[in-house]
PAGU-190426 format. One record per residue: chain; residue number from 1; y, x, z of N, C-alpha, C, O in turn; residue in three letters. Coordinates in steps of 0.02 Angstrom, whole numbers, plus 50000, padded with zeros to 5 digits. Layout:
N
+----+-----+-------+-------+-------+-------+-------+-------+-------+-------+-------+-------+-------+-------+-----+
! ch !   i !   npy !   npx !   npz !  capy !  capx !  capz !   cpy !   cpx !   cpz !   opy !   opx !   opz !  aa !
+----+-----+-------+-------+-------+-------+-------+-------+-------+-------+-------+-------+-------+-------+-----+
!  A ! NUM !     Y !     X !     Z !     Y !     X !     Z !     Y !     X !     Z !     Y !     X !     Z ! Ala !
...
+----+-----+-------+-------+-------+-------+-------+-------+-------+-------+-------+-------+-------+-------+-----+
***
This chain:
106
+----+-----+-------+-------+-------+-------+-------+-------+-------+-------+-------+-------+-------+-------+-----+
! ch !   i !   npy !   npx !   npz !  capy !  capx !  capz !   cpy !   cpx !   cpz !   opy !   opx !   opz !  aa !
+----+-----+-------+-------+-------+-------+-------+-------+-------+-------+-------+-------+-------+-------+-----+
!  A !   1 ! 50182 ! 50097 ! 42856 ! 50158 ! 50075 ! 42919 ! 50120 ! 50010 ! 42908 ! 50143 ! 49966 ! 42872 ! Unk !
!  A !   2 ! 50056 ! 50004 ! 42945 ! 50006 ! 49952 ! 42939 ! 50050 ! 49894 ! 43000 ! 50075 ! 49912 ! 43053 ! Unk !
!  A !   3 ! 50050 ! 49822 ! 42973 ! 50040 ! 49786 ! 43031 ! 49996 ! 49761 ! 43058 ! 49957 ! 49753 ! 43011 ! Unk !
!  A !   4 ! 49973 ! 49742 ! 43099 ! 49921 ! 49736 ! 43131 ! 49893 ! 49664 ! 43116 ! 49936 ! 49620 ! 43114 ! Unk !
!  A !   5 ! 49813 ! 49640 ! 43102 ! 49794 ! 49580 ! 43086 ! 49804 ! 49549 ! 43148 ! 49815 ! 49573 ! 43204 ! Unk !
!  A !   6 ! 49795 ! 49465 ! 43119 ! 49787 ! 49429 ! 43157 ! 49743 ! 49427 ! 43214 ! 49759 ! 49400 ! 43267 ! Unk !
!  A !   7 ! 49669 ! 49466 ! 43200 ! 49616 ! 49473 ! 43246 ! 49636 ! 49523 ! 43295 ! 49621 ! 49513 ! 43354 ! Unk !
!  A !   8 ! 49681 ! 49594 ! 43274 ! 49699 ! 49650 ! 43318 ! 49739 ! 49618 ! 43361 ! 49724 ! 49632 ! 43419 ! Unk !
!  A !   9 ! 49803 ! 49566 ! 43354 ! 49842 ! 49545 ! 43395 ! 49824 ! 49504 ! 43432 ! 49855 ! 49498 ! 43485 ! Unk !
!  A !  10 ! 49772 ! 49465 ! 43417 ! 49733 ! 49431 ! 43476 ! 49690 ! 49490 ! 43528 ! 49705 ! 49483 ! 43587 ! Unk !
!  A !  11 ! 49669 ! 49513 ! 43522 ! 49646 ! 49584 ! 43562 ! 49699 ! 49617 ! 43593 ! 49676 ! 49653 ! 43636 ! Unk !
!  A !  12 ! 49765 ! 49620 ! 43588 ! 49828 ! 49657 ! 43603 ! 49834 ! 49626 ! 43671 ! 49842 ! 49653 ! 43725 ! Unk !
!  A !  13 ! 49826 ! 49542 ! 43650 ! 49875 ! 49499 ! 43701 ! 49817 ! 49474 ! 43745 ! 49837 ! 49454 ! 43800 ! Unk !
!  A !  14 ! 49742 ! 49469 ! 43734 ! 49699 ! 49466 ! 43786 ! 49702 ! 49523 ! 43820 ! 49706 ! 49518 ! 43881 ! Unk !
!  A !  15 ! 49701 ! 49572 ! 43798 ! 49687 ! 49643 ! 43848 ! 49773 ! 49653 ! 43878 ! 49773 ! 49698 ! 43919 ! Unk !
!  A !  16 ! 49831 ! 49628 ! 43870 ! 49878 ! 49613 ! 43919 ! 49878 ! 49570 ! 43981 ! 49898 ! 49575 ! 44039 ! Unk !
!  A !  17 ! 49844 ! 49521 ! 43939 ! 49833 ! 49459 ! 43986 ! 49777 ! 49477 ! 44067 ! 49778 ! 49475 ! 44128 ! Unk !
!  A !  18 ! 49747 ! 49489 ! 44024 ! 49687 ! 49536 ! 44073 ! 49716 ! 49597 ! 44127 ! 49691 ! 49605 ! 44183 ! Unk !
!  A !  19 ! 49765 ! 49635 ! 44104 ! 49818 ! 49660 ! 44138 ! 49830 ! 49653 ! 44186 ! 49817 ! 49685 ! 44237 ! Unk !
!  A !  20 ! 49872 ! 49589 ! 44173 ! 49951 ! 49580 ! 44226 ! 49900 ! 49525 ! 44249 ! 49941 ! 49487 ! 44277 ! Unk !
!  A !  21 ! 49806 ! 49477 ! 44261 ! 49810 ! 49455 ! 44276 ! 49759 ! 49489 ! 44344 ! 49736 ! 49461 ! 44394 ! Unk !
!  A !  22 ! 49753 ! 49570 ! 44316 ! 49714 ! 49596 ! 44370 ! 49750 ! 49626 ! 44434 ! 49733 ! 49648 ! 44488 ! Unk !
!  A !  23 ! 49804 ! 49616 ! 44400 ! 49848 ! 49645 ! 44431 ! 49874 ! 49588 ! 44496 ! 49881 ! 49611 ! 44553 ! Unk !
!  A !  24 ! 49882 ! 49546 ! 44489 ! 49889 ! 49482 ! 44529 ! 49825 ! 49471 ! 44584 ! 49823 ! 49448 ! 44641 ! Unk !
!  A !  25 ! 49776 ! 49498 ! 44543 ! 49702 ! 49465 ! 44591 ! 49708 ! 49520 ! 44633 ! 49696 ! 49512 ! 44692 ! Unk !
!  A !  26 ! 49728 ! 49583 ! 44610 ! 49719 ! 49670 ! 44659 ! 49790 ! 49615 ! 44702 ! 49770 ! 49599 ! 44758 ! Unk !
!  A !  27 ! 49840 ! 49594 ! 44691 ! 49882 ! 49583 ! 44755 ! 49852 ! 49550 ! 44801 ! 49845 ! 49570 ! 44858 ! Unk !
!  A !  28 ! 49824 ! 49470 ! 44769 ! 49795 ! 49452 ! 44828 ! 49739 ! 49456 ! 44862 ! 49724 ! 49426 ! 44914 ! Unk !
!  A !  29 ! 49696 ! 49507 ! 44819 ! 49656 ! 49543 ! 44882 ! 49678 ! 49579 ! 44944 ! 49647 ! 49580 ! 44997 ! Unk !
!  A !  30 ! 49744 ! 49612 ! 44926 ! 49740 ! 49664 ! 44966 ! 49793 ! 49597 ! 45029 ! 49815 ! 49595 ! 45086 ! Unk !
!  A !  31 ! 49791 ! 49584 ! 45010 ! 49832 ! 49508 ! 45047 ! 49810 ! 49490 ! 45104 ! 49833 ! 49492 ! 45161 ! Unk !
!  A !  32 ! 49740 ! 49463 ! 45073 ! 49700 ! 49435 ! 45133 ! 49662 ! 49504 ! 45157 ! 49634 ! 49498 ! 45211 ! Unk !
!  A !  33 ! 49657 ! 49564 ! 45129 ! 49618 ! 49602 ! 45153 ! 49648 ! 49618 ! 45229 ! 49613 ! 49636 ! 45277 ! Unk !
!  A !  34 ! 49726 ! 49608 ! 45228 ! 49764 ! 49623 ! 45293 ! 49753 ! 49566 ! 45346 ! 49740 ! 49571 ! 45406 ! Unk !
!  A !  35 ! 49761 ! 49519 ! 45313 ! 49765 ! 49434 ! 45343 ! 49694 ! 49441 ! 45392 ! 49691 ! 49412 ! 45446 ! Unk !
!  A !  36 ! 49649 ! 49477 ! 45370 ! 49562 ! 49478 ! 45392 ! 49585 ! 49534 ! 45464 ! 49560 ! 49532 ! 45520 ! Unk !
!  A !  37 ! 49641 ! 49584 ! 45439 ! 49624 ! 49640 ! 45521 ! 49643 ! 49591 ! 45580 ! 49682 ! 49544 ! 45584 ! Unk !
!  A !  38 ! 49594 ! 49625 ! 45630 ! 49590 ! 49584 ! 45694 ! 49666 ! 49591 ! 45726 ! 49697 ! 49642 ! 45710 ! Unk !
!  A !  39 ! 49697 ! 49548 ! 45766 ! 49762 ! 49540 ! 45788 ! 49759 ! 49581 ! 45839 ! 49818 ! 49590 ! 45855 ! Unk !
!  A !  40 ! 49717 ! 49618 ! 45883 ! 49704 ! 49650 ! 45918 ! 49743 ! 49720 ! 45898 ! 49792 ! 49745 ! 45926 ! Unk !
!  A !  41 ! 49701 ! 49743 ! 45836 ! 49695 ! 49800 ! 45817 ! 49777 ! 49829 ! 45786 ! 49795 ! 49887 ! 45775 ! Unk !
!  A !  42 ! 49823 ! 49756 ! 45776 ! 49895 ! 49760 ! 45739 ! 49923 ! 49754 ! 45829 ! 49964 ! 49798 ! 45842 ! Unk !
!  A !  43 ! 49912 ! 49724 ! 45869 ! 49924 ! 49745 ! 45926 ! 49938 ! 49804 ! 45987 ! 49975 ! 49814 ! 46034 ! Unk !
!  A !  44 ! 49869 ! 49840 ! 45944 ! 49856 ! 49910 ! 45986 ! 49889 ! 49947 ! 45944 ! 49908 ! 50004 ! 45960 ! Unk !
!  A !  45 ! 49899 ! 49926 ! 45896 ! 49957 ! 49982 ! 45837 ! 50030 ! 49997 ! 45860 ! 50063 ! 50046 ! 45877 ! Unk !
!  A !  46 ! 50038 ! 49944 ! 45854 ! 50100 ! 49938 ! 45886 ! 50127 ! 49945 ! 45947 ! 50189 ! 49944 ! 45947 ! Unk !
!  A !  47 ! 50095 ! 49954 ! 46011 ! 50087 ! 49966 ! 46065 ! 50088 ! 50028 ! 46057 ! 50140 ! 50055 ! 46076 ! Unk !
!  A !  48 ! 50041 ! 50070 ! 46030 ! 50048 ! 50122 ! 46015 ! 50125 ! 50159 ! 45996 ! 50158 ! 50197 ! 46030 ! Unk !
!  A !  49 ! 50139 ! 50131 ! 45929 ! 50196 ! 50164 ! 45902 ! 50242 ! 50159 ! 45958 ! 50273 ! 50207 ! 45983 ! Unk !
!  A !  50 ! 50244 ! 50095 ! 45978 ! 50315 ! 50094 ! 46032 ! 50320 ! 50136 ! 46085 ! 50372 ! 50152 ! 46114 ! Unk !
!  A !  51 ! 50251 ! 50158 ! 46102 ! 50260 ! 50190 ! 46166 ! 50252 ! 50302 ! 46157 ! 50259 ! 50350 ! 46196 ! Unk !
!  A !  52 ! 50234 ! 50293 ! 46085 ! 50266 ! 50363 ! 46056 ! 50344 ! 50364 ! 46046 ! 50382 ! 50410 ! 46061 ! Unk !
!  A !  53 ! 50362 ! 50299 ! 46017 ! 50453 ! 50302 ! 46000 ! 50467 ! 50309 ! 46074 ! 50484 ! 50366 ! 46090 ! Unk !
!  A !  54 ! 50464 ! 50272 ! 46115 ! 50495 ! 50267 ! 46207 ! 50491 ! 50355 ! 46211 ! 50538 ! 50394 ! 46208 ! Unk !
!  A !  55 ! 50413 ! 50371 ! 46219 ! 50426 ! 50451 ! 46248 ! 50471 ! 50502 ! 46199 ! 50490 ! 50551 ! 46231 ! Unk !
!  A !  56 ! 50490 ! 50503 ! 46133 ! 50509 ! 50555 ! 46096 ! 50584 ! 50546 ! 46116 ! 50622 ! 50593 ! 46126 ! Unk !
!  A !  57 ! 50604 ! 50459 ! 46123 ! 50678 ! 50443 ! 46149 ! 50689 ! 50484 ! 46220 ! 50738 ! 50516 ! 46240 ! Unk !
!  A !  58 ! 50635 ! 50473 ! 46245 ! 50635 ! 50502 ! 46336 ! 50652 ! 50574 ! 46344 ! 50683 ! 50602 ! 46388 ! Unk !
!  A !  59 ! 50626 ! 50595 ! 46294 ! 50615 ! 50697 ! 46293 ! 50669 ! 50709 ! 46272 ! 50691 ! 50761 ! 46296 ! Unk !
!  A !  60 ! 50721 ! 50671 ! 46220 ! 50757 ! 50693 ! 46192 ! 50826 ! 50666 ! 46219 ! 50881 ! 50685 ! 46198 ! Unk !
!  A !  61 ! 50819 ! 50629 ! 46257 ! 50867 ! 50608 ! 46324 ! 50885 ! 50652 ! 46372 ! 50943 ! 50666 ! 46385 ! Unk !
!  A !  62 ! 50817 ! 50683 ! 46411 ! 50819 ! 50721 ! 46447 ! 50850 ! 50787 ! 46428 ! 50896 ! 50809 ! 46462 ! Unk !
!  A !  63 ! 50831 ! 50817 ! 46383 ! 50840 ! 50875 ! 46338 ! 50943 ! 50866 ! 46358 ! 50970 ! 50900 ! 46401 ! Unk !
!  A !  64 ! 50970 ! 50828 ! 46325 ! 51020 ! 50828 ! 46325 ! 51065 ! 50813 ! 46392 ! 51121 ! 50835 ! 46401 ! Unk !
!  A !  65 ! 51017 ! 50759 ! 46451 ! 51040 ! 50754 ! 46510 ! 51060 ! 50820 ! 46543 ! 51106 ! 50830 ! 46584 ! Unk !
!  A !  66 ! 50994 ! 50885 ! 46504 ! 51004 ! 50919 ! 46569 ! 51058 ! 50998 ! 46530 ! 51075 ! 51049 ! 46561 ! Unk !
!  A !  67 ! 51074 ! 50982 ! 46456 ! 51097 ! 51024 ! 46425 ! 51175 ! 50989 ! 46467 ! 51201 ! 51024 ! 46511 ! Unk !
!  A !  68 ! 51201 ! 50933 ! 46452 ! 51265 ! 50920 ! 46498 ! 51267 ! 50925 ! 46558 ! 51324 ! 50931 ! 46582 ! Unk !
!  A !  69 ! 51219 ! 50924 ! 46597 ! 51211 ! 50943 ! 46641 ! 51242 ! 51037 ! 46684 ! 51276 ! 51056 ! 46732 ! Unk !
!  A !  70 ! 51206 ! 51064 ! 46635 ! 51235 ! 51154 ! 46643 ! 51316 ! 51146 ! 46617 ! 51366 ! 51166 ! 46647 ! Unk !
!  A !  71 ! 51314 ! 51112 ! 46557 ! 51383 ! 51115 ! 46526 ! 51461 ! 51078 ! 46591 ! 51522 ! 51088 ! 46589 ! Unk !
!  A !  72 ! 51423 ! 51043 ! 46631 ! 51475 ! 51023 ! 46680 ! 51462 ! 51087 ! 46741 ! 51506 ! 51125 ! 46760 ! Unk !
!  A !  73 ! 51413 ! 51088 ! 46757 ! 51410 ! 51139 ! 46818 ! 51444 ! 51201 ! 46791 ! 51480 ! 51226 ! 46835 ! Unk !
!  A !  74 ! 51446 ! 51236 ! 46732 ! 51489 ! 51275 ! 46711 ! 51546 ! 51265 ! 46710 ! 51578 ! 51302 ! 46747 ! Unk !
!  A !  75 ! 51586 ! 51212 ! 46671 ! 51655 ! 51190 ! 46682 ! 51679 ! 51185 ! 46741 ! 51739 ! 51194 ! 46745 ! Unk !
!  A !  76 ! 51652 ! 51173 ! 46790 ! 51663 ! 51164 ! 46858 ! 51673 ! 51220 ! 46891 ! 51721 ! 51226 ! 46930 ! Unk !
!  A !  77 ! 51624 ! 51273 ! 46878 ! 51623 ! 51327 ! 46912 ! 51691 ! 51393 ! 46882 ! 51706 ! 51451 ! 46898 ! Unk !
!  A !  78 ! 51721 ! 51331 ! 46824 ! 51782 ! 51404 ! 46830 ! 51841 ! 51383 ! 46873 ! 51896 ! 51406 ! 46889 ! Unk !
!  A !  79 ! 51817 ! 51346 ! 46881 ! 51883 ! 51307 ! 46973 ! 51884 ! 51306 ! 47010 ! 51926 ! 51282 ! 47048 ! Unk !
!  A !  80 ! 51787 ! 51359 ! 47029 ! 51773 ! 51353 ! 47101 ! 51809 ! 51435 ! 47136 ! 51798 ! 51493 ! 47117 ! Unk !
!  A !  81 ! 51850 ! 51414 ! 47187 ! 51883 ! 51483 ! 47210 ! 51800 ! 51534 ! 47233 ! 51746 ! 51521 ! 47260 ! Unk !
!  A !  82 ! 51839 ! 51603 ! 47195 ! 51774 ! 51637 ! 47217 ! 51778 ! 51668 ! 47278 ! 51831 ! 51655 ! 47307 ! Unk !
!  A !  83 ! 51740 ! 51706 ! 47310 ! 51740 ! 51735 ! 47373 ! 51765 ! 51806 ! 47340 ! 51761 ! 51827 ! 47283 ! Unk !
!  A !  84 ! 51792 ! 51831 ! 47398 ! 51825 ! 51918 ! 47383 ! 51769 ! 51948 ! 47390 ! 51725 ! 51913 ! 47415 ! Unk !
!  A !  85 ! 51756 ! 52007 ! 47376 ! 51694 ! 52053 ! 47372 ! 51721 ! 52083 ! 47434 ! 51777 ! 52097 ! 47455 ! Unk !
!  A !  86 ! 51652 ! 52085 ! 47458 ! 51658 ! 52115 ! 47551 ! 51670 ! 52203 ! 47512 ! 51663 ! 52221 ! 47454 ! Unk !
!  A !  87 ! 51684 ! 52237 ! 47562 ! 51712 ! 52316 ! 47554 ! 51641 ! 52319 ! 47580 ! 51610 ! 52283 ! 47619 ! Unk !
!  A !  88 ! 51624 ! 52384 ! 47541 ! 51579 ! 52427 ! 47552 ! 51572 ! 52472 ! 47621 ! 51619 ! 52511 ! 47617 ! Unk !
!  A !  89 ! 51536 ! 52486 ! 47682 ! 51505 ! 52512 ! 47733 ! 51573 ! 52583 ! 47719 ! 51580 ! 52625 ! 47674 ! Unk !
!  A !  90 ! 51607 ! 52569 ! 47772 ! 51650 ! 52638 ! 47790 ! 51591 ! 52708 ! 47783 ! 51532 ! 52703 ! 47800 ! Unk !
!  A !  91 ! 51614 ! 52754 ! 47762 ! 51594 ! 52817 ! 47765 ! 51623 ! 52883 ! 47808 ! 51678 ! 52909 ! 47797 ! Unk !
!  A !  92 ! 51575 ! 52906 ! 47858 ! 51636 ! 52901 ! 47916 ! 51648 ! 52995 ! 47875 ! 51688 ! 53030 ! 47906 ! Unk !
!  A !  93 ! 51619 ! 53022 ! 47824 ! 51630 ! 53094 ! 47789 ! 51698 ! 53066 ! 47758 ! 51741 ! 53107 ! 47742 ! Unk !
!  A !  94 ! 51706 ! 53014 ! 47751 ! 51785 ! 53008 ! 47689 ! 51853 ! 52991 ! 47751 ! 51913 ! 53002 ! 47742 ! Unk !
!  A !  95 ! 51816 ! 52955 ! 47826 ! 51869 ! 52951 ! 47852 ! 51888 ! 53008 ! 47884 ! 51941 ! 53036 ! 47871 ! Unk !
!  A !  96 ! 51840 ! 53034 ! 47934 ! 51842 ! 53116 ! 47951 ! 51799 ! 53155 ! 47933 ! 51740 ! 53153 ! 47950 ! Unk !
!  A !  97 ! 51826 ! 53197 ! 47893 ! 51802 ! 53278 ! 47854 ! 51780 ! 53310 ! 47889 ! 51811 ! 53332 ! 47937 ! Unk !
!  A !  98 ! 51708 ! 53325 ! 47875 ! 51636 ! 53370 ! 47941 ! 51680 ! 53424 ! 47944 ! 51723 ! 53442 ! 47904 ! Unk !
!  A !  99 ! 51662 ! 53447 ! 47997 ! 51672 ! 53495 ! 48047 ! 51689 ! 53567 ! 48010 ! 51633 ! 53590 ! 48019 ! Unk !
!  A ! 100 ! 51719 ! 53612 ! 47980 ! 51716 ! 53666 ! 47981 ! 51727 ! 53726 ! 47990 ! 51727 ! 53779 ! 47959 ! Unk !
!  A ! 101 ! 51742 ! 53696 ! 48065 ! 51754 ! 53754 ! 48116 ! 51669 ! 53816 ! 48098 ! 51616 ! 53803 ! 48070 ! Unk !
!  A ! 102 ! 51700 ! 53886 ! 48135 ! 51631 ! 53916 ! 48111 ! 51617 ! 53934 ! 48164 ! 51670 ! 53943 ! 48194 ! Unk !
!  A ! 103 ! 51571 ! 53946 ! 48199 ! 51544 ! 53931 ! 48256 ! 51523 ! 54018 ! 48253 ! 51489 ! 54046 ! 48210 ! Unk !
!  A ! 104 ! 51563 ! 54056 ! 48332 ! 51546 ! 54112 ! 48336 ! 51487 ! 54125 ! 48367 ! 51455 ! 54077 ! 48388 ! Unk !
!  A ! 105 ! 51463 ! 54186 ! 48376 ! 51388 ! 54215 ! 48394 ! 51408 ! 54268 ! 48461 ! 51445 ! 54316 ! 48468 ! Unk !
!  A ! 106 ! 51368 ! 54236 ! 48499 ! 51402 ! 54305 ! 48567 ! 51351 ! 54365 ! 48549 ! 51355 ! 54418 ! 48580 ! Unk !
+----+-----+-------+-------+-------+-------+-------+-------+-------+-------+-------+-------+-------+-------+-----+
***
């Protein structure tokens, strides 16, 4: 195994250096690149988000208001005395049996 000259290891540790120091300048670009959006625009963002979170909370409130909702009107309704079923219209063939006398011919 070769070790590396003196000249290669200076090339090793500039092109590191160069690295981790582009790497620092990409942070604080992107730094101020935020620092630059208008306060407006982080305003209307957020206004935004909050008022999607409020309605998805709202739907999903309701959803469940009205699922407990049936779930009590049901529980309730096995305590509610029921009404008797009215009887069905007399039939006056079941109370008196038609006629079958036979009817003579002069």
């Amino acid at each position: 195994m070769q070790t590396p000259s003196r000249k290669s290891r200076w090339k090793y540790l500039a092109f590191i250096l160069l690295l981790l120091s582009g790497g620092r300048l990409a942070a604080q670009t992107a730094t101020q690149s935020v620092k630059n959006i208008p306060q407006q625009t982080v305003t209307s963002a957020e206004t935004r988000a909050n008022t999607k979170s409020n309605t998805v909370t709202n739907n999903a409130l309701n959803k469940v208001d009205s699922a407990s909702d049936k779930a009590f009107k049901s529980f309730t309704g096995l305590f509610k005395k029921k009404p008797k079923p009215k009887a069905p219209p007399a039939d006056s063939a079941k109370v008196h049996p038609p006629d079958s006398t036979a009817v003579v011919k002069p």
